[in-house]
N, C-alpha and C positions, 0 to 999 in steps of 0.2 A: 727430375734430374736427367741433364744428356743423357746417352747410351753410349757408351766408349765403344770404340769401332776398331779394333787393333791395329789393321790395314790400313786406315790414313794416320796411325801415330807419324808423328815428325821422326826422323833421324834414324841412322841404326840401329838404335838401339829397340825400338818400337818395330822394326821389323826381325830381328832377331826373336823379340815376346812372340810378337804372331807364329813366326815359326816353331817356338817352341811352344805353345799351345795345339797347335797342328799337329806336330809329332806325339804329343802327348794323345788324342784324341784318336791317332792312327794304331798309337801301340796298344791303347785299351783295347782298340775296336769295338763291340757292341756291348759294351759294358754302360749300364746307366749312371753319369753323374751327375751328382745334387747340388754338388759345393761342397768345396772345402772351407772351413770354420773354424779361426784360431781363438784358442782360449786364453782368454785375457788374461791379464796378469792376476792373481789372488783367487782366481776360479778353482773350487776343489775338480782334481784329476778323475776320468770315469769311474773308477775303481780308488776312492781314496783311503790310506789307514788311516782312524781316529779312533780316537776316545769317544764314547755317544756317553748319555748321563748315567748309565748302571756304573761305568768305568771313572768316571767324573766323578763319583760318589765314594769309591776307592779309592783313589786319590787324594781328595780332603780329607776323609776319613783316616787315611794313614798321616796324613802334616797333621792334623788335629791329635794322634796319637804319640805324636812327635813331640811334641808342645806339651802336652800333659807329663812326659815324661823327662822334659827339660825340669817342669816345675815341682814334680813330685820328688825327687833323687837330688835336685839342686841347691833346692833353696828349702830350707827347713821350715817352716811356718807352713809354708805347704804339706808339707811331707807328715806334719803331724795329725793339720786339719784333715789329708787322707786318710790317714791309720784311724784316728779318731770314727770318721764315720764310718769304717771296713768293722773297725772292734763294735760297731753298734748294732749293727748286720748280724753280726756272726754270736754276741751277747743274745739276741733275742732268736736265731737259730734255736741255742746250744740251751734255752730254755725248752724248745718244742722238742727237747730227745724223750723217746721212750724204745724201748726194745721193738714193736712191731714197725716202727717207720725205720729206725736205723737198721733192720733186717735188707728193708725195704731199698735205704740209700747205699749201702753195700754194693747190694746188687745192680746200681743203677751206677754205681761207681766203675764198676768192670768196663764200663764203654770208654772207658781213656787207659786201659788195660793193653799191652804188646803184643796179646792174644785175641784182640778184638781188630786192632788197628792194622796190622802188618796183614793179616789175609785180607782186608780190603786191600791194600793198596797194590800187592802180589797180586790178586787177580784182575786189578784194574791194567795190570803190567802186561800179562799175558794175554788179556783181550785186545790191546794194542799192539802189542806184535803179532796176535792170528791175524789182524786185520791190516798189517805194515804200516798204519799210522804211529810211523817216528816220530814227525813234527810233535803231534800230543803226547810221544813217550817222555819226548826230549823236556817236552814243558813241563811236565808232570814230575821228571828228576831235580827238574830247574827251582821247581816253586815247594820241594819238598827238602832241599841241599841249601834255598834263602832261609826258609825258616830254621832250620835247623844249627844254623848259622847264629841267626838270629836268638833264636831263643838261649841257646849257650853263651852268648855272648852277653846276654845280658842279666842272665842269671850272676856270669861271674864278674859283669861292671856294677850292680846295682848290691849282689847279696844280699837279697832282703831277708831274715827268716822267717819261720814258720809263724802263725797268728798265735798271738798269747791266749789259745784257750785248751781245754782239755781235747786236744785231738786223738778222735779215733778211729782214724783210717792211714792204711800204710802210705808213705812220704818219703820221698829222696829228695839231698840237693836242696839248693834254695827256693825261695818260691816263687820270683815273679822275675818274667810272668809262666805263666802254669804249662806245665810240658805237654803232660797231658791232653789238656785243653784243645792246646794250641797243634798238636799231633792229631788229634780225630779232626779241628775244624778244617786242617789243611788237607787233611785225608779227603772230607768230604766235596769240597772244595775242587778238588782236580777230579774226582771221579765227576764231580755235576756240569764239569768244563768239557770232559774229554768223552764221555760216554754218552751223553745226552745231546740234540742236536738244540739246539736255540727256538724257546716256546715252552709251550704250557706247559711237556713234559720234563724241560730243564727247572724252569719255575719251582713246580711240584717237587718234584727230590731235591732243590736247596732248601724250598721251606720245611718240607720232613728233617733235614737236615741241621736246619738251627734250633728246630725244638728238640734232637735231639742230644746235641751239644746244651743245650739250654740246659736237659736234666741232668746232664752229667755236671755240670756249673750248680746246679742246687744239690746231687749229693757231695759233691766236692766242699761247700760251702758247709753244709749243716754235719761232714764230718770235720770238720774245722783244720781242713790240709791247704787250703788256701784261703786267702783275703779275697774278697770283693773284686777288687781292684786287678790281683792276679790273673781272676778267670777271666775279667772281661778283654785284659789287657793279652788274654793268651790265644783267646776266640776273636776278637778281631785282625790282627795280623794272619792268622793261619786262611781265614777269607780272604782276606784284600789281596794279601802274598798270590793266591792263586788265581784269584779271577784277574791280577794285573798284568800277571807272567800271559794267561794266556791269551787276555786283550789285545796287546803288546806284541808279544810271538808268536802265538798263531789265533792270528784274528780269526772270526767265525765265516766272513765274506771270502776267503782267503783262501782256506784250509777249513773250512765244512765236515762237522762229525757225520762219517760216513760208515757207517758198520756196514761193509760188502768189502770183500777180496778183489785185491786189482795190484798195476804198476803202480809202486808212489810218485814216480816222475809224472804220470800224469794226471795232471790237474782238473778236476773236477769245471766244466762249465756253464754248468747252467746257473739259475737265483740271478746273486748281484755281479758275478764275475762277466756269466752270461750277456745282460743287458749291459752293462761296462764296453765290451767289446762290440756290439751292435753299435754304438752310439758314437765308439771312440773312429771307429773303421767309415761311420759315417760322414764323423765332421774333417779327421784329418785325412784322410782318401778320397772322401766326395761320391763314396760308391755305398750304393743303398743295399743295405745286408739285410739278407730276408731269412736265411736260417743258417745256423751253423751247428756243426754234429762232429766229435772223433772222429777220426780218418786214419788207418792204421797203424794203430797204438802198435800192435805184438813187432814192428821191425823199429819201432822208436823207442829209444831208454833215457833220451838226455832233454827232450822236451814234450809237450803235447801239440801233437798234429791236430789239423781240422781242415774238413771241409765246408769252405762260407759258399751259401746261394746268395745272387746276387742277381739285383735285376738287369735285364737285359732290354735294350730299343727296338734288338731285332723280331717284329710280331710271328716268324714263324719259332723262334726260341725264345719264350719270354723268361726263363732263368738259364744261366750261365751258372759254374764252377770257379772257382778260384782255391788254394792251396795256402794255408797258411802255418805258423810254427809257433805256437807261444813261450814264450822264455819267462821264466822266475827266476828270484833269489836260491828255491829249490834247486832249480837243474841248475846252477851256477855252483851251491855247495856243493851238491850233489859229486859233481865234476871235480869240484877242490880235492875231496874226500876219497874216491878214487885215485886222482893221480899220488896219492898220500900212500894210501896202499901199495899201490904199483911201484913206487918208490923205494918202500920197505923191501917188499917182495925181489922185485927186478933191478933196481936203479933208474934213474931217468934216460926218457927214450929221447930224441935229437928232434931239434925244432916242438917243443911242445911250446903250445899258444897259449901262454897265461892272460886272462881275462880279470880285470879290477872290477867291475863290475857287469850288470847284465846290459847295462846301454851298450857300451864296448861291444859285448858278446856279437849283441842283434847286431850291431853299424857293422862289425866284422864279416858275419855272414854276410852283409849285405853289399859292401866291399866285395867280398870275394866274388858273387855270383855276378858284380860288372865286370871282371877281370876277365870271369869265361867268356863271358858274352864277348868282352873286347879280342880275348884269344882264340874267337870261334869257337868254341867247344860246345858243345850241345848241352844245355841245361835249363833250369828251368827259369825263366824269364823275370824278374823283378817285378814288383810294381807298389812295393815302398814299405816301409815300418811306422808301427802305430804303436802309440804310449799307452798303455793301460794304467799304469801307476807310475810317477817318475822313477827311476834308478829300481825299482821293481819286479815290473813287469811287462813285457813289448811283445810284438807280434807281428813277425814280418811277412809279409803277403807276397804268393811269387804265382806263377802259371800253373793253374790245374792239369796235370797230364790226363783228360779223359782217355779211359781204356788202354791207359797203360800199364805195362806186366813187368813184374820183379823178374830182374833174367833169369832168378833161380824158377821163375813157375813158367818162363815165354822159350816157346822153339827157337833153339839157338841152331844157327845154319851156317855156311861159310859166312857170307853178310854180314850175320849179326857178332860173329867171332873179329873179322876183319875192321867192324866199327868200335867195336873196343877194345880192344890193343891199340889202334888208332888214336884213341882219345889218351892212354896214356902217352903213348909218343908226341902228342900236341902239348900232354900238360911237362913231360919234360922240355919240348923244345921253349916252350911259354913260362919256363921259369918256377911252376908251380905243383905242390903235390896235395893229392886229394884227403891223406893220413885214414879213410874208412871206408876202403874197398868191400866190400861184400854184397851178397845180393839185395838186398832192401833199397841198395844207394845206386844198381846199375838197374834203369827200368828201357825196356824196349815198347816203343812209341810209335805204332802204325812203321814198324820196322826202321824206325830209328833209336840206338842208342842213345840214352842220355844219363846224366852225371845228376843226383840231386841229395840234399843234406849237406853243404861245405862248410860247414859250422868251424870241424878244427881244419881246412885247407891251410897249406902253410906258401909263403910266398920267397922264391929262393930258397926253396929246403936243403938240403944235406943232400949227395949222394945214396947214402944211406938209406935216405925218407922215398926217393924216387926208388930204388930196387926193390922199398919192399909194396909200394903200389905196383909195380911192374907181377913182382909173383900172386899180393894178392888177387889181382884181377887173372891170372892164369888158372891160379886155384877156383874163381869162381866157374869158367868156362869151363875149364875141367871135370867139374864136378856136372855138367850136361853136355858136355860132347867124348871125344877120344882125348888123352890125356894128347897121343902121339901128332894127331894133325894140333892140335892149339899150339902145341912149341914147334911143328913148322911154320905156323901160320903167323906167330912168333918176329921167326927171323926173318921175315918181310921188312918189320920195324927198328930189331933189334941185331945187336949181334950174338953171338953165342955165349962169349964174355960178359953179355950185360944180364943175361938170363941166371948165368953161373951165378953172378955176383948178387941175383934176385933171394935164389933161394939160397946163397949161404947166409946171405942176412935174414933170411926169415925162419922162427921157431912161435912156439906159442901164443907167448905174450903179444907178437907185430900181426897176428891173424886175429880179425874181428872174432866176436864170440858166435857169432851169427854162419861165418862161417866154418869155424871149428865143430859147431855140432853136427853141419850139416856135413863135414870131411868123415865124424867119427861113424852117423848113419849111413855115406859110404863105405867106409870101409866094413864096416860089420853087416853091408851087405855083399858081402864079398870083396869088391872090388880092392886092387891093391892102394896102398898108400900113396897119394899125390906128390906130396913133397919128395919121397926119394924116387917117384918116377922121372920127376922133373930133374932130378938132381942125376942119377942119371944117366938121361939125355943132352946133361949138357955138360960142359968140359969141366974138370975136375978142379974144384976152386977152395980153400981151405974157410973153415967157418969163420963169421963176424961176429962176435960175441956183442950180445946185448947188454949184458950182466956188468954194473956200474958202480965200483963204490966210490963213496965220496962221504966228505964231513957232513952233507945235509941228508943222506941217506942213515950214517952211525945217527947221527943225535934224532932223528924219526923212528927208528929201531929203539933205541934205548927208552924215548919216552913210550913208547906205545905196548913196551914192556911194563913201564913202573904204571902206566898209566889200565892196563890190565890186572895187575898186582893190587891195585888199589881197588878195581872195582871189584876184585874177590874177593879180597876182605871186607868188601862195605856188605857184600852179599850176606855175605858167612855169618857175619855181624847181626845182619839183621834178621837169617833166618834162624840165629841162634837164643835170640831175645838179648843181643849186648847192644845193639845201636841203638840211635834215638828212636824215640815213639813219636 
């Protein structure tokens, strides 16, 4: 095959390609590329959700239960031919009684008991909150509130009653399918989901586990409080129900049972998400990823940072840095859920950037960070977004700052005070506001300031949105230089009115958390309070209140009331022995 030559392409447009290939190759600089690789149409994505065949098998398994109970409760001749073989079961049971084995199945009977069940599932609760894995709390609520559902409901469409034989073991309610049953198999079910990691030792505790529903299914039977058909019908959905929820919601490649303490927003990368992201970074970037590692989690809350090694052409530096950000569905609720809160609490703040999904999220940053670039503003350099999962999860790759300092840890001098105020007076003349001023986001870089994280930058903000970037970048300076020279150094860019109007707009809620604590270990190291120093220093301006009500703040308020009301009761309920088992 020729070698296409870009340079004698015909026409404009073949010279426009070359030039942008040129430019491309100049912004990498020593960066090694391999190719770029598009995936074909029907190809699964690096990191894809599926079903594999344990989940495949849950699936049929539950339509095959589906089916059986079309036929059983529908259609009579059915319905009899079941009972018929359930009463022959439980006939030839109800022969084998004698006192020392029904001692025996009593006792064995207690494991579908509210006394057995409810302190599993409480301590599977609270070892998932020591450890802040919500995603498998949340499953674990999800696939214990289906069956529950489930089994009431069918209790009261089917009414079966109890088996015509001399029963003697305690019984509520109808019988099928079995509460009991179906309460210890779901119990066991999300503890073998969420506490166990994927392997021998998850294996192991489901198989202990069905034989030990198993026995509770033969005391159950041989005291004659359910049918055949009950048990089995109440032991497999309380399975499927859990291992589908968690398939499904938090897949194992995804969300990895990880017993250790950490952030939840960041995502675990190594296994399959790990090689996912080498692979993906390879074909759609064209840049060869040689390792990647966490990169400072403690100032990150809304996504997982990383630093990727990556091969480099230049032989006196054969790996290079790069800086990247990964995004999930995670830090997308995450984000939801918060501004949910803040809503209740505060009202809505002005120019908030709603995001439909996490594609949106990444293209936004990604948008935004050409905007600096096109505004001059010093940031960190693009160099493009990779798919990890569609609509999932991305990961946008921008310029490694080596050796550069969070202004909260870098000596701030006049320069470096003078570079940022600078940069907000660019991003109001440039139409845009940064909305997360604090130190994590302003790094000083071989003595240049720079802006990096523009996730929520807002484009055209409010008034409003630029004052309170103006104070909090004041508050950060502040907090390592004199309060008194930054608000001269100040009104270089501003006027004294704009300063005013900075901090009457700003209180709590418009101050990063990041820099709130680091204001509250000022000031209890003596020093006086920033805000009314600022305040002041500068001409006397009446407050801007943040505090908003509106009809989506009442109806967020009122449900999150009933909707707390409920889960105390479900509590109370269940630590009192009245809820389901």
């Amino acid at each position: 095959m020729a070698e296409i030559n870009p340079p004698h392409t015909a026409g404009r447009l073949g010279s426009e390609l070359a030039g942008i290939g040129a430019r491309r190759e100049l912004r990498i600089g020593s960066l090694r590329l391999t190719g770029r690789r598009r995936r074909p149409s029907g190809e699964k994505p690096p990191l894809p959700r599926e079903l594999r065949a344990s989940g495949w098998f849950w699936v049929i398994t539950g339509l095959i239960m589906v089916l059986v109970w079309i036929s059983l409760f529908v259609f009579t001749e059915t319905t009899n031919w079941w009972t018929d073989r359930d009463m022959t079961v439980l006939r030839w049971l109800q022969d084998l009684r004698s006192d020392g084995v029904t001692k025996v199945m009593d006792a064995l009977h207690a494991l579908g008991s509210q006394w057995f069940i409810r302190p599993l599932r409480w301590a599977t609760i609270l070892v998932l909150i020591f450890y802040k894995r919500w995603r498998h709390l949340f499953g674990l609520l999800g696939a214990l509130f289906i069956v529950m559902l489930l089994v009431n409901g069918l209790e009261l469409a089917v009414a079966r009653p109890r088996p015509f034989v001399d029963v003697i073991g305690p019984w509520t309610g109808y019988s099928h399918p079995s509460a009991p049953v179906a309460g210890l198999a779901v119990t066991f079910g999300v503890m073998g989901m969420s506490l166990f990691p994927k392997g021998k030792g998850r294996n192991r505790f489901m198989t202990g586990a069905e034989v030990i529903v198993g026995l509770l299914i033969v005391a159950r039977l041989y005291l004659g409080v359910d049918h055949p058909s009950d048990a089995i019908f109440g032991a497999l959905p309380g399975f499927a129900v859990a291992v589908l929820v968690f398939k499904l919601f938090v897949p194992e490649s995804v969300f990895p049972v990880v017993n250790k303490r950490g952030v939840t927003a960041h995502l675990d990368v190594g296994g399959a998400r790990g090689a996912a992201i080498k692979q993906a970074v390879q074909d759609q970037l064209g840049i060869e990823l040689l390792a990647l590692e966490p990169f400072g989690l403690e100032g990150s809350g809304g996504s997982t940072p990383l630093r990727l090694t990556v091969a480099s052409t230049d032989p006196n530096q054969p790996e290079i840095h790069l800086f990247a950000k990964l995004y999930s569905q995670t830090h997308l609720r995450s984000d939801r859920w918060y501004k949910v809160g803040r809503t209740i609490l505060n009202g809505s703040l002005e120019d908030e950037v709603k995001f439909s999904s996490v594609r949106r999220l990444v293209e936004y940053e990604d948008y935004i960070l050409l905007r600096m670039q096109e505004a001059a503003l010093p940031s960190a350099e693009p160099y493009g977004i990779v798919e990890i999962t569609p609509e999932r999860e991305y990961l946008l790759v921008t310029e490694f700052l080596l050796g550069a300092e969070e202004l909260g840890d870098a000596i701030v001098d006049d320069a470096v005070i003078d570079q940022a105020l600078l940069i907000i007076r660019k991003l109001w003349d440039a139409g845009l506001a940064h909305r997360d001023i604090k130190p994590a986001n302003v790094m000083v870089h071989d003595g240049e300031v720079k802006l990096i994280d523009v996730a929520f930058a807002t484009v055209r903000p409010s008034p409003w949105r630029q004052a309170v970037d103006l104070a909090n970048m004041m508050i950060v300076l502040g907090l390592r230089h004199d309060p008194a020279h930054v608000y001269e150094a100040a009104l270089n860019y501003f006027t004294p009115d704009d300063v005013a109007e900075a901090f009457a707009a700003t209180s709590g809620i418009t101050i990063p958390t990041q820099s709130r604590s680091a204001h509250k270990q000022y000031v209890a190291a003596g020093e006086p309070d920033l805000l009314q120093t600022f305040k002041d220093m500068a001409p006397p301006c009446e407050p801007i209140s943040v505090q908003r009500w509106s009809r989506r703040r009442l109806a967020l308020t009122a449900g999150a009331v009933l909707g707390l009301l409920w889960f105390a009761g479900f509590v109370v309920e269940n630590l009192t022995g009245a809820g389901f088992v």
